[in-house]
NUKOL-847086 format. One record per atom (N, C-alpha, C): residue in three letters; atom name; residue number from 1; x negated, y, z negated. Coordinates in nm, 4 decimals, padded with zeros to 6 digits. Example, Ala and Ser with C-alpha at 12.3 -4.5 7.8 and 13.67 -1.06 7.14 Angstrom:
// residues 2
[site "ALA", "N", 1, [-01.3190, -00.5690, -00.7800]],
[site "ALA", "CA", 1, [-01.2300, -00.4500, -00.7800]],
[site "ALA", "C", 1, [-01.3200, -00.3300, -00.7800]],
[site "SER", "N", 2, [-01.2850, -00.2250, -00.7080]],
[site "SER", "CA", 2, [-01.3670, -00.1060, -00.7140]],
[site "SER", "C", 2, [-01.2900, 00.0030, -00.7870]],
// end
This chain:
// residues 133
[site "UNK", "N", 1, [-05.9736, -01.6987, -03.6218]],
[site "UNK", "CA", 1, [-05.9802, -01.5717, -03.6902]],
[site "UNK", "C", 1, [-06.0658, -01.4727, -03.6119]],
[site "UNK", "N", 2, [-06.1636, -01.5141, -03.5516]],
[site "UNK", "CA", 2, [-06.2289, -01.3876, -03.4597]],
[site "UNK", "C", 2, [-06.1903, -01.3641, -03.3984]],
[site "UNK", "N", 3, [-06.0740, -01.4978, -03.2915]],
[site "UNK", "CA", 3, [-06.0636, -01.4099, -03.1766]],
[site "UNK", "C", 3, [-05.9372, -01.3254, -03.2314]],
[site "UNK", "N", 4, [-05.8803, -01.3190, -03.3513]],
[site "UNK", "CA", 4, [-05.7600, -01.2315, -03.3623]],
[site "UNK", "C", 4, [-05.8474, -01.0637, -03.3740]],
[site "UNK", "N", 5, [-05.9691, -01.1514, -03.4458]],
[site "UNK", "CA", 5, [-06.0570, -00.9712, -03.5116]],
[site "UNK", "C", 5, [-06.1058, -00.9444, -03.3359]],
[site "UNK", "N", 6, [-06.1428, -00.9841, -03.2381]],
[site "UNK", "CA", 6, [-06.1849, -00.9379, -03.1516]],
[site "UNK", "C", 6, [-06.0940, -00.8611, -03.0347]],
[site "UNK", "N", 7, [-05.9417, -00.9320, -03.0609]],
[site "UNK", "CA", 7, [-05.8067, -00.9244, -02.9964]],
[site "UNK", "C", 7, [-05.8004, -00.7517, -03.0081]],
[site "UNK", "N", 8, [-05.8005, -00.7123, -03.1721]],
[site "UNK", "CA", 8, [-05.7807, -00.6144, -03.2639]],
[site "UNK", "C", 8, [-05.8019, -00.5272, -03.2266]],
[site "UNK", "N", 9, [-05.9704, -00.5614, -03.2117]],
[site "UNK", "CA", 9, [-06.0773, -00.4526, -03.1667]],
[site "UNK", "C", 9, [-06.0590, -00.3816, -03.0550]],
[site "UNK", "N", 10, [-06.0430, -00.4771, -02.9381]],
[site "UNK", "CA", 10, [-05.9859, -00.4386, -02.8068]],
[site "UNK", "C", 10, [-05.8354, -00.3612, -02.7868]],
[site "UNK", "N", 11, [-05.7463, -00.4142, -02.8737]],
[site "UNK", "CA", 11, [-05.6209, -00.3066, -02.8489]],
[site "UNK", "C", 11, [-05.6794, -00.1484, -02.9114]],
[site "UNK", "N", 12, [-05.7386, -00.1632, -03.0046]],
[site "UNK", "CA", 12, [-05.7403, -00.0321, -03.0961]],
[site "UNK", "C", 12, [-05.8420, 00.0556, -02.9880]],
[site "UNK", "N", 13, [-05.9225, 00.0085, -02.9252]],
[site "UNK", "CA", 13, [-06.0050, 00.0491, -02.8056]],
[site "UNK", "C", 13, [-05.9024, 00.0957, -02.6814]],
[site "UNK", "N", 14, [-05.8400, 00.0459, -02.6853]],
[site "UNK", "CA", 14, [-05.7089, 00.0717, -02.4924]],
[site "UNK", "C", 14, [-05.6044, 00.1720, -02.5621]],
[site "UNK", "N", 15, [-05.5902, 00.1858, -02.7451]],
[site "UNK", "CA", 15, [-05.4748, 00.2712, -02.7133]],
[site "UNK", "C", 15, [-05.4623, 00.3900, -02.8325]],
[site "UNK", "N", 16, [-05.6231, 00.4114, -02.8288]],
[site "UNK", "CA", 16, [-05.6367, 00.5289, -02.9244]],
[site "UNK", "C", 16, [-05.5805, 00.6491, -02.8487]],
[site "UNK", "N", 17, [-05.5682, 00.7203, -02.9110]],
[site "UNK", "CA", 17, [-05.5240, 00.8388, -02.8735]],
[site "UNK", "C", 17, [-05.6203, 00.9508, -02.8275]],
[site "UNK", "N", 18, [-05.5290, 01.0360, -02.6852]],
[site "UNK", "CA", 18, [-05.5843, 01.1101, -02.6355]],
[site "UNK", "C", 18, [-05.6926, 01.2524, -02.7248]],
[site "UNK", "N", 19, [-05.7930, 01.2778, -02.6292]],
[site "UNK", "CA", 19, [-05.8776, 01.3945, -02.7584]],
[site "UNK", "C", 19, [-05.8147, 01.5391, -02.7742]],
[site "UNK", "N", 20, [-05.8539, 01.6078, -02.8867]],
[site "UNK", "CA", 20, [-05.8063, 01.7451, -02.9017]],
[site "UNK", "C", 20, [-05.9054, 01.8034, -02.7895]],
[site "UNK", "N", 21, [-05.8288, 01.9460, -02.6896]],
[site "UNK", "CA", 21, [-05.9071, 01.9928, -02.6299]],
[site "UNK", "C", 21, [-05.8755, 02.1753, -02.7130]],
[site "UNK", "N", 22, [-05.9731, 02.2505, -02.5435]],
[site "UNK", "CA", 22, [-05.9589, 02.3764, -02.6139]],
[site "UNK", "C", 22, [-05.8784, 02.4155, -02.5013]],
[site "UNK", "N", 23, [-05.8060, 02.5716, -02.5587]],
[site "UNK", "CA", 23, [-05.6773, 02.6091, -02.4967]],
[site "UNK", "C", 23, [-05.7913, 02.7717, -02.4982]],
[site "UNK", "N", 24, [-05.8516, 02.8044, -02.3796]],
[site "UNK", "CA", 24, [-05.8837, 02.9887, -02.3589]],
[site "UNK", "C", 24, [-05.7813, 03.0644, -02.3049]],
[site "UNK", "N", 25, [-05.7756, 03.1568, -02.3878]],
[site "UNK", "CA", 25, [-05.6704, 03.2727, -02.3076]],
[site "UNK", "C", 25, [-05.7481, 03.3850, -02.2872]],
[site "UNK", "N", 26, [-05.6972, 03.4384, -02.1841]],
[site "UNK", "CA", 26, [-05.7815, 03.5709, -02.1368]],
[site "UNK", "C", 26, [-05.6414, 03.7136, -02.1316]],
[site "UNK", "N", 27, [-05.6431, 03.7718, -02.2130]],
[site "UNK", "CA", 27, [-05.5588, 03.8612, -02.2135]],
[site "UNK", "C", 27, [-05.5643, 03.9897, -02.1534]],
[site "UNK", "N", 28, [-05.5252, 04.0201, -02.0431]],
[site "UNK", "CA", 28, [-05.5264, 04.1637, -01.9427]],
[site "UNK", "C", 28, [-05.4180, 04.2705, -01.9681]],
[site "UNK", "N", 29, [-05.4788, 04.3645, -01.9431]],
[site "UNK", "CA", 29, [-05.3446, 04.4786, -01.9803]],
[site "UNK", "C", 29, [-05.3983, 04.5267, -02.1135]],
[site "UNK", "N", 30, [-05.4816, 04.5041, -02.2373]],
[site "UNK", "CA", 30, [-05.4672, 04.5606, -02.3498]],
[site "UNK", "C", 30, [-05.5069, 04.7116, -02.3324]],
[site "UNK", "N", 31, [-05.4244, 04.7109, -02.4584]],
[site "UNK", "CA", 31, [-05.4508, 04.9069, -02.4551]],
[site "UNK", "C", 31, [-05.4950, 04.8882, -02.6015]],
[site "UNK", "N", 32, [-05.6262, 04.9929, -02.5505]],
[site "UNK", "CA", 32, [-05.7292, 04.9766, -02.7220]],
[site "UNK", "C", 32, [-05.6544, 05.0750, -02.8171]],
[site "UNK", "N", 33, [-05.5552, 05.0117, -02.9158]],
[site "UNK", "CA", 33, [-05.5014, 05.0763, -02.9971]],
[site "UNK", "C", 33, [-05.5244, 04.9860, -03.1499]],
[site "UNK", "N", 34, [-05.4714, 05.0583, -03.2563]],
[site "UNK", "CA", 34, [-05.4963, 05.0031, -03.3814]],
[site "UNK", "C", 34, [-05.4195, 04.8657, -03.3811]],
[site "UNK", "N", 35, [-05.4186, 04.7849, -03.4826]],
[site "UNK", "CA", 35, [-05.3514, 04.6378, -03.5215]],
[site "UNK", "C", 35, [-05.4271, 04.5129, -03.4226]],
[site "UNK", "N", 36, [-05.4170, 04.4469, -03.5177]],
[site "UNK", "CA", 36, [-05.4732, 04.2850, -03.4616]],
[site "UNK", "C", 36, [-05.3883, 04.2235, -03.3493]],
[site "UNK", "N", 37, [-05.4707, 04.1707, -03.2528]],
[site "UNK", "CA", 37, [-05.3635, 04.0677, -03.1768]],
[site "UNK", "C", 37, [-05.3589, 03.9656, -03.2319]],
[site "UNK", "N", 38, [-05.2217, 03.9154, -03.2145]],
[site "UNK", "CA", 38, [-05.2523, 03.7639, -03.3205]],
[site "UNK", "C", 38, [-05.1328, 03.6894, -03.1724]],
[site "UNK", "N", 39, [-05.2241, 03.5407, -03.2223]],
[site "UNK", "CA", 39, [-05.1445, 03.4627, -03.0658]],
[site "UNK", "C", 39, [-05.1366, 03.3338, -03.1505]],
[site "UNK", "N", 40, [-05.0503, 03.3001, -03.1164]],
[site "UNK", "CA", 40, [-04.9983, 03.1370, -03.1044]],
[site "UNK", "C", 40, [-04.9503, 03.0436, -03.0449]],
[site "UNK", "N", 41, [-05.0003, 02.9085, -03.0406]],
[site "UNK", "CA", 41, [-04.9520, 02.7992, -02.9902]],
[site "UNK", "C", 41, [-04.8146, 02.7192, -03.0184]],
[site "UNK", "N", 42, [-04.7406, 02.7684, -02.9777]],
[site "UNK", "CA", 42, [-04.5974, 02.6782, -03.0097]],
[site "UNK", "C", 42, [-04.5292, 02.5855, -02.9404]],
[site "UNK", "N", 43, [-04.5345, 02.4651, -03.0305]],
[site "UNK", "CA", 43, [-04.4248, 02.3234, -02.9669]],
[site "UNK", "C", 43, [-04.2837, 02.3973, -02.9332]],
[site "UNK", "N", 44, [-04.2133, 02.2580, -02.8824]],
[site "UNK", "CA", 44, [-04.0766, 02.2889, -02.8712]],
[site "UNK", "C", 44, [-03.9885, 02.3642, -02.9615]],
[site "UNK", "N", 45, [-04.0561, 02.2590, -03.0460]],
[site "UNK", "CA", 45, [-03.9583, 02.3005, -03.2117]],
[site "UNK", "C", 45, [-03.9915, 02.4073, -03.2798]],
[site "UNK", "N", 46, [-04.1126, 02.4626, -03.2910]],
[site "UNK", "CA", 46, [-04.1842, 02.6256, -03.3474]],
[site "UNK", "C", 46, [-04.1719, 02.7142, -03.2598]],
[site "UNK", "N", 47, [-04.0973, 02.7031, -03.0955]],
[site "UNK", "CA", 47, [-04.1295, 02.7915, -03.0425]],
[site "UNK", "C", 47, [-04.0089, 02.8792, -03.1104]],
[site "UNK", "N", 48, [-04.0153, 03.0371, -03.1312]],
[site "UNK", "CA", 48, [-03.9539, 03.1258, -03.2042]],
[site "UNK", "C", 48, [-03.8498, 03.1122, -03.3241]],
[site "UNK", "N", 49, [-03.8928, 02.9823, -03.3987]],
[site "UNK", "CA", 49, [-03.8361, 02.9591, -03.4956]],
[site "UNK", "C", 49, [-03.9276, 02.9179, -03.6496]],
[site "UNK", "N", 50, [-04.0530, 02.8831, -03.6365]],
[site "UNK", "CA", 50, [-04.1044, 02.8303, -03.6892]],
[site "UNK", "C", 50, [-04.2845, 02.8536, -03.6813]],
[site "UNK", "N", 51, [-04.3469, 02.8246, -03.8351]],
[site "UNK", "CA", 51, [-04.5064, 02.8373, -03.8134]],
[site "UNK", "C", 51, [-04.5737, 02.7670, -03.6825]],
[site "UNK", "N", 52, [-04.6250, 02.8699, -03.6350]],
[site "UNK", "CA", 52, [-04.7017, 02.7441, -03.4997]],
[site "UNK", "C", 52, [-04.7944, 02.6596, -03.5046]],
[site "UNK", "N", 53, [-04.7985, 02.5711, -03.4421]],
[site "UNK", "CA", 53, [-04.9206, 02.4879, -03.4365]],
[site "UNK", "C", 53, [-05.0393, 02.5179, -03.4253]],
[site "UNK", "N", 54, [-05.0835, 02.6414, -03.4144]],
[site "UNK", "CA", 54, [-05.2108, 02.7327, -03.3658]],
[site "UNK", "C", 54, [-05.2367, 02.8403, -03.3534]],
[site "UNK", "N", 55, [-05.3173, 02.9310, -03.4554]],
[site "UNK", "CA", 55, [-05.3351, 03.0589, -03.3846]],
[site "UNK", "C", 55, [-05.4609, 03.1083, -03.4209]],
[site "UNK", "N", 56, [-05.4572, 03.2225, -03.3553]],
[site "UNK", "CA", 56, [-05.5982, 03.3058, -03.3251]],
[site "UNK", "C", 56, [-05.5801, 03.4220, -03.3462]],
[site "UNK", "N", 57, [-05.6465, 03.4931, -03.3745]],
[site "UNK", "CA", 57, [-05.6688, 03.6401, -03.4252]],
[site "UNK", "C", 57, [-05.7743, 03.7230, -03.3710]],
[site "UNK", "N", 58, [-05.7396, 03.8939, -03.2820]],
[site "UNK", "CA", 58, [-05.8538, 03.8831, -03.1728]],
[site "UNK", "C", 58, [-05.8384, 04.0601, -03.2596]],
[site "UNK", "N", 59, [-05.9127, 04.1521, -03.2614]],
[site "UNK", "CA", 59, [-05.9177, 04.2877, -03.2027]],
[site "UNK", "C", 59, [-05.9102, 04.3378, -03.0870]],
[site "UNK", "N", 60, [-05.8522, 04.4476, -03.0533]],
[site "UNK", "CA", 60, [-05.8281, 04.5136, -02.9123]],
[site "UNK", "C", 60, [-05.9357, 04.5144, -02.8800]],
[site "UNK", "N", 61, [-05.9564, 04.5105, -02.7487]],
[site "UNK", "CA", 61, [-06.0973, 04.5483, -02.6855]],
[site "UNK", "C", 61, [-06.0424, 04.6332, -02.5662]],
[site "UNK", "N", 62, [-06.1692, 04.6983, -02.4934]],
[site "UNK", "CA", 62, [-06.1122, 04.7713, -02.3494]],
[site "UNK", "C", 62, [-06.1846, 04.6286, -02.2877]],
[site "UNK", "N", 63, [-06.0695, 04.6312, -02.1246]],
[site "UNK", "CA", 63, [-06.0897, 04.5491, -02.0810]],
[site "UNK", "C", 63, [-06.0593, 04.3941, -02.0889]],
[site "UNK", "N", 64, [-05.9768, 04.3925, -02.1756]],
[site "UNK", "CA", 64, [-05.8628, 04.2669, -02.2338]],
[site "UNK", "C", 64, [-06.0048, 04.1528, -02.3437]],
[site "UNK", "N", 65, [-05.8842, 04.0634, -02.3863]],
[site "UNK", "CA", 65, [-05.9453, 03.9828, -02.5359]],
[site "UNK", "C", 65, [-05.9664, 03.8809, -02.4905]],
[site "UNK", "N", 66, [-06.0636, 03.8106, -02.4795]],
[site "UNK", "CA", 66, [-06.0467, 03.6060, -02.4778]],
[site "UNK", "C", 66, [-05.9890, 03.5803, -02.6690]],
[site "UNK", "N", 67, [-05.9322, 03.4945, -02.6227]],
[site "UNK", "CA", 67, [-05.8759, 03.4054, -02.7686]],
[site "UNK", "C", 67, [-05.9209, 03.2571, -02.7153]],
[site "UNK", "N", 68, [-05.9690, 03.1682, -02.8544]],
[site "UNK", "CA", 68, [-05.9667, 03.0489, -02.8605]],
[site "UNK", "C", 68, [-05.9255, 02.9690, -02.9140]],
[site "UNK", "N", 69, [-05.8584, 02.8649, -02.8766]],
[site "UNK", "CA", 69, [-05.7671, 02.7410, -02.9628]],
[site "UNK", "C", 69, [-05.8486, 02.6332, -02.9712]],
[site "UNK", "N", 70, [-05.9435, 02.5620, -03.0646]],
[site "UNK", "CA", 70, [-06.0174, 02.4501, -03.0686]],
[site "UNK", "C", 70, [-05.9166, 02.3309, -03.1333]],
[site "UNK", "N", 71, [-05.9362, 02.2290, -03.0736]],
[site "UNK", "CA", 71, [-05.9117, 02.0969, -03.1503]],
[site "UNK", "C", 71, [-05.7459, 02.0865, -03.0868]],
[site "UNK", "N", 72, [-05.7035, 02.0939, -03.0013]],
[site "UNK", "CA", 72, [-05.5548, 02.1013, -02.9754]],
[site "UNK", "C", 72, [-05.4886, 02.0149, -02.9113]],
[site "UNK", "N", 73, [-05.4139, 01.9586, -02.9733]],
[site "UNK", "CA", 73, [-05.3685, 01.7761, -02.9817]],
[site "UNK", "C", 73, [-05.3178, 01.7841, -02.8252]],
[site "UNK", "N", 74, [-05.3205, 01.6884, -02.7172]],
[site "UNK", "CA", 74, [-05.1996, 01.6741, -02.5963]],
[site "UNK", "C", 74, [-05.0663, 01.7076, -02.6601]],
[site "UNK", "N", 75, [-05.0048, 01.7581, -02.5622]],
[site "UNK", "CA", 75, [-04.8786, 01.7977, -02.5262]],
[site "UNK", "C", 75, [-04.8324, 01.9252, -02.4229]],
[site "UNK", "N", 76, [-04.6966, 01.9729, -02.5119]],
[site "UNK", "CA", 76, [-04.6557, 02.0973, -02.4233]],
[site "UNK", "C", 76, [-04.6723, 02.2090, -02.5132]],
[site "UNK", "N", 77, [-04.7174, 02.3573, -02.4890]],
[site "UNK", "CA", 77, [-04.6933, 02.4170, -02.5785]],
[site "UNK", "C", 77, [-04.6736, 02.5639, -02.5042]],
[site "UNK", "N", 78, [-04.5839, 02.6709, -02.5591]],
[site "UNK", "CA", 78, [-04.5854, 02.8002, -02.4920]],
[site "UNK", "C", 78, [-04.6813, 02.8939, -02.5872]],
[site "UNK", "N", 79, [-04.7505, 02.9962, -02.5236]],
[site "UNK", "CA", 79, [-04.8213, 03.0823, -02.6058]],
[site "UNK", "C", 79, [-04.7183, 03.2166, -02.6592]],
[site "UNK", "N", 80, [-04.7609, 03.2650, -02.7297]],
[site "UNK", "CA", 80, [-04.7214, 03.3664, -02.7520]],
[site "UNK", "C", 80, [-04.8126, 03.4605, -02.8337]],
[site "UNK", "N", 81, [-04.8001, 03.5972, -02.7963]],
[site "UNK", "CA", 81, [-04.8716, 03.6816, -02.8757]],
[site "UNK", "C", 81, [-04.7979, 03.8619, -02.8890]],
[site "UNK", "N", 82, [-04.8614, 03.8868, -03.0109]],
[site "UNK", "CA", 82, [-04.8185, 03.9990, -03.0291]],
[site "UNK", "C", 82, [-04.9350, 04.0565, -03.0667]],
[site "UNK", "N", 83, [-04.9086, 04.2555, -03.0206]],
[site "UNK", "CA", 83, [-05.0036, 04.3382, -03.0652]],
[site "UNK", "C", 83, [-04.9840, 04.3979, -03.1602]],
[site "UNK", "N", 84, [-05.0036, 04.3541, -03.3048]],
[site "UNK", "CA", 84, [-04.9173, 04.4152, -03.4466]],
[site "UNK", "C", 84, [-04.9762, 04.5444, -03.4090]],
[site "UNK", "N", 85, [-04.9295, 04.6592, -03.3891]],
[site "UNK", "CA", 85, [-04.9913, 04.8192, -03.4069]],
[site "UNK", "C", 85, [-04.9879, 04.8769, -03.5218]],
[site "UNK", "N", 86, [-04.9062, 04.8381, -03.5645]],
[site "UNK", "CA", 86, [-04.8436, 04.9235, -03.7331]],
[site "UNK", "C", 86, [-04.9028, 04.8193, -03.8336]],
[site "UNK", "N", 87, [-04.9573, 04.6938, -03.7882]],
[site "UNK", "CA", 87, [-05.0202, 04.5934, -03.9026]],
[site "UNK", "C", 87, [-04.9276, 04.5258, -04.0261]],
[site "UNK", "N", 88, [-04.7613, 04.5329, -03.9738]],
[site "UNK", "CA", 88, [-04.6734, 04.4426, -04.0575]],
[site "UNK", "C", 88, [-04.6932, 04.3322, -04.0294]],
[site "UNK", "N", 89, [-04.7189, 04.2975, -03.9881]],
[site "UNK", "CA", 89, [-04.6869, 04.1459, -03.9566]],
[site "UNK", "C", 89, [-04.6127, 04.0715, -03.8920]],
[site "UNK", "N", 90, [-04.5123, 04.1724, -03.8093]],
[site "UNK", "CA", 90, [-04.3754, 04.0887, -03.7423]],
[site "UNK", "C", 90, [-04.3742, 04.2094, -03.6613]],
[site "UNK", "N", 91, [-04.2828, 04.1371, -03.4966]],
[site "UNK", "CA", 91, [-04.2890, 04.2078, -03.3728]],
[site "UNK", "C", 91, [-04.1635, 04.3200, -03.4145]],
[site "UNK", "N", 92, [-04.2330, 04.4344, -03.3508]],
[site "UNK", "CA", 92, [-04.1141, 04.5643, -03.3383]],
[site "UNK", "C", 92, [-04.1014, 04.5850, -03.2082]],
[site "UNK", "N", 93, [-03.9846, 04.5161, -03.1606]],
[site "UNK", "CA", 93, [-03.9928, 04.5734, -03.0211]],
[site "UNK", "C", 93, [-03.9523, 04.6747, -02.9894]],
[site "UNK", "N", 94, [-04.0246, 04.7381, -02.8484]],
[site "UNK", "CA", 94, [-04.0385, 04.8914, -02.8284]],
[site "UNK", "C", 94, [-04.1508, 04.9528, -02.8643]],
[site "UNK", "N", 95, [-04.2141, 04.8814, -02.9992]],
[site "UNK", "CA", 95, [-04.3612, 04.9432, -03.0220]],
[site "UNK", "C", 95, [-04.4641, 04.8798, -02.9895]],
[site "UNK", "N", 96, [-04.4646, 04.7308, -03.0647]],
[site "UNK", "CA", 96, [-04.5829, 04.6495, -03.0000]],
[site "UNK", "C", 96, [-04.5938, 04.6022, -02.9115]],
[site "UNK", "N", 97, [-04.6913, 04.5317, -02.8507]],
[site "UNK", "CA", 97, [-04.7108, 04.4774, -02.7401]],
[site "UNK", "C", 97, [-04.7289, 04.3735, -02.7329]],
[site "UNK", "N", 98, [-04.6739, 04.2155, -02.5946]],
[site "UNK", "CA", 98, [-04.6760, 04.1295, -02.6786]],
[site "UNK", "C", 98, [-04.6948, 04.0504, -02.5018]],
[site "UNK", "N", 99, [-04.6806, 03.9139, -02.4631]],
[site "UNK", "CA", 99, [-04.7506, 03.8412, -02.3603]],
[site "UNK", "C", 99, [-04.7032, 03.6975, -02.4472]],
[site "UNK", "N", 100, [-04.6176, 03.6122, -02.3359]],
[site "UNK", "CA", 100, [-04.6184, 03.4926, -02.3107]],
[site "UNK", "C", 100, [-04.6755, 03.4440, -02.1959]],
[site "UNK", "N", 101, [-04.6907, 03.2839, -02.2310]],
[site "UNK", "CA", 101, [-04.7668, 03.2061, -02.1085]],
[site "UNK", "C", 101, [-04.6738, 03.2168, -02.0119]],
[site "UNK", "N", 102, [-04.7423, 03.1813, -01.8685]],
[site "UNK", "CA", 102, [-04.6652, 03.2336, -01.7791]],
[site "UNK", "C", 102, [-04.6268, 03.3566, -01.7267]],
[site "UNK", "N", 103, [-04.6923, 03.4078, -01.7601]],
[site "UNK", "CA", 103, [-04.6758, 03.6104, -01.7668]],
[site "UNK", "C", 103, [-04.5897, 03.6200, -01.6183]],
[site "UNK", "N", 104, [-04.6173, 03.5605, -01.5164]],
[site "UNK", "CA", 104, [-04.5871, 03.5940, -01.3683]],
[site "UNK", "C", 104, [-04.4296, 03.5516, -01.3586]],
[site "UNK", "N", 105, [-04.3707, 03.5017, -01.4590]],
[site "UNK", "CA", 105, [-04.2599, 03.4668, -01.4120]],
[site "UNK", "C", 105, [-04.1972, 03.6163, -01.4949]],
[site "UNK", "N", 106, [-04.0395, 03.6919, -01.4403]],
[site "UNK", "CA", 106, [-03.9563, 03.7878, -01.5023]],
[site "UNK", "C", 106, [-03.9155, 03.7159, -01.6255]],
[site "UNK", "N", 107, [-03.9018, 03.8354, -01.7060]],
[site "UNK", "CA", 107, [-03.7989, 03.8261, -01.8139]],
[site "UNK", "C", 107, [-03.6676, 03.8429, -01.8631]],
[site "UNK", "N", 108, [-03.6092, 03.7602, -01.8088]],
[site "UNK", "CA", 108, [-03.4269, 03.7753, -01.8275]],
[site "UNK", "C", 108, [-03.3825, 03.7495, -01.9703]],
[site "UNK", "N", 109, [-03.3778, 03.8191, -02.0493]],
[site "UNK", "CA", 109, [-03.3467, 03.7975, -02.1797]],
[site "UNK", "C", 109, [-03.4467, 03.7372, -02.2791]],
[site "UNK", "N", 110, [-03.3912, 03.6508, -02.3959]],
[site "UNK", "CA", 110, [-03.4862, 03.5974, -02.4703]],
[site "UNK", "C", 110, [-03.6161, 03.4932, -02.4043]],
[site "UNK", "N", 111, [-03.6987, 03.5015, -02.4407]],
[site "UNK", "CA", 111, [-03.8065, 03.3523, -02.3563]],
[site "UNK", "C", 111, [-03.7417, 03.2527, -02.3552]],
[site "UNK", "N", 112, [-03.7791, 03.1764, -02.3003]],
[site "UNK", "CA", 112, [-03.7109, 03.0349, -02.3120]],
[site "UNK", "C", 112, [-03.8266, 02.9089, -02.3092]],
[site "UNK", "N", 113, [-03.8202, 02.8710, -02.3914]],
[site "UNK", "CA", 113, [-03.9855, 02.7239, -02.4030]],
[site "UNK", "C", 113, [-04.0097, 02.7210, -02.2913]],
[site "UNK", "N", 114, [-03.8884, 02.6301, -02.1705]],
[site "UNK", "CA", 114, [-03.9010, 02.5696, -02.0620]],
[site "UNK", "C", 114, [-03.9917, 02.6580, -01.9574]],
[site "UNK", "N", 115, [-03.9421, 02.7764, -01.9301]],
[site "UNK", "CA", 115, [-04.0096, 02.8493, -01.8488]],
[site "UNK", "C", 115, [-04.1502, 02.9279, -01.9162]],
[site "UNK", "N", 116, [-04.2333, 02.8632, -02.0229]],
[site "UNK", "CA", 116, [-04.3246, 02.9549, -02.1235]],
[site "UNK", "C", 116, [-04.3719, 02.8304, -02.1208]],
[site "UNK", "N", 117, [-04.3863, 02.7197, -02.1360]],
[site "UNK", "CA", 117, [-04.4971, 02.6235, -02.1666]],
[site "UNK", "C", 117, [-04.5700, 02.5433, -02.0458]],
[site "UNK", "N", 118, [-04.7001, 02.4929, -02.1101]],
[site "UNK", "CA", 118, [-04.7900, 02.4659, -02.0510]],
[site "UNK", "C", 118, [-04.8338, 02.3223, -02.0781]],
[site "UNK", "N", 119, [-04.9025, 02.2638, -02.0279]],
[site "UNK", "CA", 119, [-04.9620, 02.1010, -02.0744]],
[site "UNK", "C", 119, [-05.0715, 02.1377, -02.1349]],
[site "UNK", "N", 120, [-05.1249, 02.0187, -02.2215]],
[site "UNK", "CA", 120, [-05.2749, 02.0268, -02.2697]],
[site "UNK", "C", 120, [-05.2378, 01.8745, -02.2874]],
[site "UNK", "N", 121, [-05.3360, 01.8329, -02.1572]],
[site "UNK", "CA", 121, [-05.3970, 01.7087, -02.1270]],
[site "UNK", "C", 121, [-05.5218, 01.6405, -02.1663]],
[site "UNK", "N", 122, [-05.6276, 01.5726, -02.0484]],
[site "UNK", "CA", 122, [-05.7411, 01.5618, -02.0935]],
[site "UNK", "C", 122, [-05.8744, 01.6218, -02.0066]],
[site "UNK", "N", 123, [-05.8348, 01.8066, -02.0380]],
[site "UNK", "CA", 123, [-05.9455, 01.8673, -01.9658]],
[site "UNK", "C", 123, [-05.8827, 01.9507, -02.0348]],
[site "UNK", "N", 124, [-06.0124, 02.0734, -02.0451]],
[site "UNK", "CA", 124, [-05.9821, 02.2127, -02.1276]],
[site "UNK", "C", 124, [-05.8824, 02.3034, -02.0449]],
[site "UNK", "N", 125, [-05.8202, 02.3975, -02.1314]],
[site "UNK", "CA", 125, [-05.6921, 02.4742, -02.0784]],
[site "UNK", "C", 125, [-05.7355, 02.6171, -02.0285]],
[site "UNK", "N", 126, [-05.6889, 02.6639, -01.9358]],
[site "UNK", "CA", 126, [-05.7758, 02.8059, -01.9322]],
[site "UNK", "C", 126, [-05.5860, 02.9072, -01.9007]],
[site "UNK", "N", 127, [-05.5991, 02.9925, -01.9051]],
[site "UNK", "CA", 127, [-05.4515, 03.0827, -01.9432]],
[site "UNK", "C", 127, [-05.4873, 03.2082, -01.9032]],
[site "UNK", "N", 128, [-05.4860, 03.3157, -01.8192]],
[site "UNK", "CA", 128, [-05.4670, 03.4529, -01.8372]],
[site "UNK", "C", 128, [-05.3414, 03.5085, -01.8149]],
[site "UNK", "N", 129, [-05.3223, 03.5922, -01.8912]],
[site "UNK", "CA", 129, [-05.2133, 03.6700, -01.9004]],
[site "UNK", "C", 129, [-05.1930, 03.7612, -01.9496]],
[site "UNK", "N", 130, [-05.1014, 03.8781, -01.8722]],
[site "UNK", "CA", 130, [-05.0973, 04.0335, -01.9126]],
[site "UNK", "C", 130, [-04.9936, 04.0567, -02.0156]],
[site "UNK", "N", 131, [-05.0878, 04.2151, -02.1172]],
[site "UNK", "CA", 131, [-04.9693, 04.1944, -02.2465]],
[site "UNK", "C", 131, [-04.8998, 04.3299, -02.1755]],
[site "UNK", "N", 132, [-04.7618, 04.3090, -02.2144]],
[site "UNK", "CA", 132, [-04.6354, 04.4170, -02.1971]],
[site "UNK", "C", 132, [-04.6710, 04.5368, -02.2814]],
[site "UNK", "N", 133, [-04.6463, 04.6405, -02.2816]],
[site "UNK", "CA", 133, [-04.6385, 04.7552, -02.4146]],
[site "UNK", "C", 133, [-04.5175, 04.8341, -02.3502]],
// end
């Protein structure tokens, strides 16, 4: 019987699971105008369909926003953010302003996860990226 309790001990030790880290974004380009930036972390499956796994809520600043994601499980995830200006709650494009991960790659149509996501491994995430207006 111990050595099964000691067997136990040792698997549950080799195959706990990886830690939540933090995900910083540094956002360039803002233009100090009215409405909240609000950003999120989205899986495969939330990316533009669904509540995300994460978000943050920044005010404009001059000189762009840090945002922070604490506690954020491994995986893949794309960011996304918008600059609500008008303070509805949902993107108007043409008015607000808005920044996915990956900023450096063009935009040919809708985003696409594949070319928008990022890893979160086992070291903190660091992200800058410029918002569009």
């Amino acid at each position: 019987m111990k050595v099964l309790a000691l067997a136990l001990a040792a698997l549950a030790l080799t195959t706990g699971s990886a830690a939540a880290e933090t995900v910083t974004v540094t956002l360039t380009g803002v233009q100090v105008r009215p409405g909240p930036i609000k950003a999120s972390l989205n899986t495969r499956d939330q990316f533009l369909r669904a509540a995300p796994a994460y978000e943050a809520v920044a005010e404009a600043a001059a000189g762009g926003v840090t945002l922070t994601f604490r506690n954020v499980a491994p995986g893949d995830y794309a960011l996304m953010v918008m600059h609500d200006l008008n303070g509805n709650d949902r993107f108007d494009y043409g008015t607000d302003g808005w920044a996915f991960s990956n900023s450096s790659l063009p935009m040919m149509g809708p985003p696409v996860f594949d070319e928008r996501k990022f890893t979160v491994a086992a070291a903190p995430v660091t992200l800058t990226e410029t918002m569009q207006y």
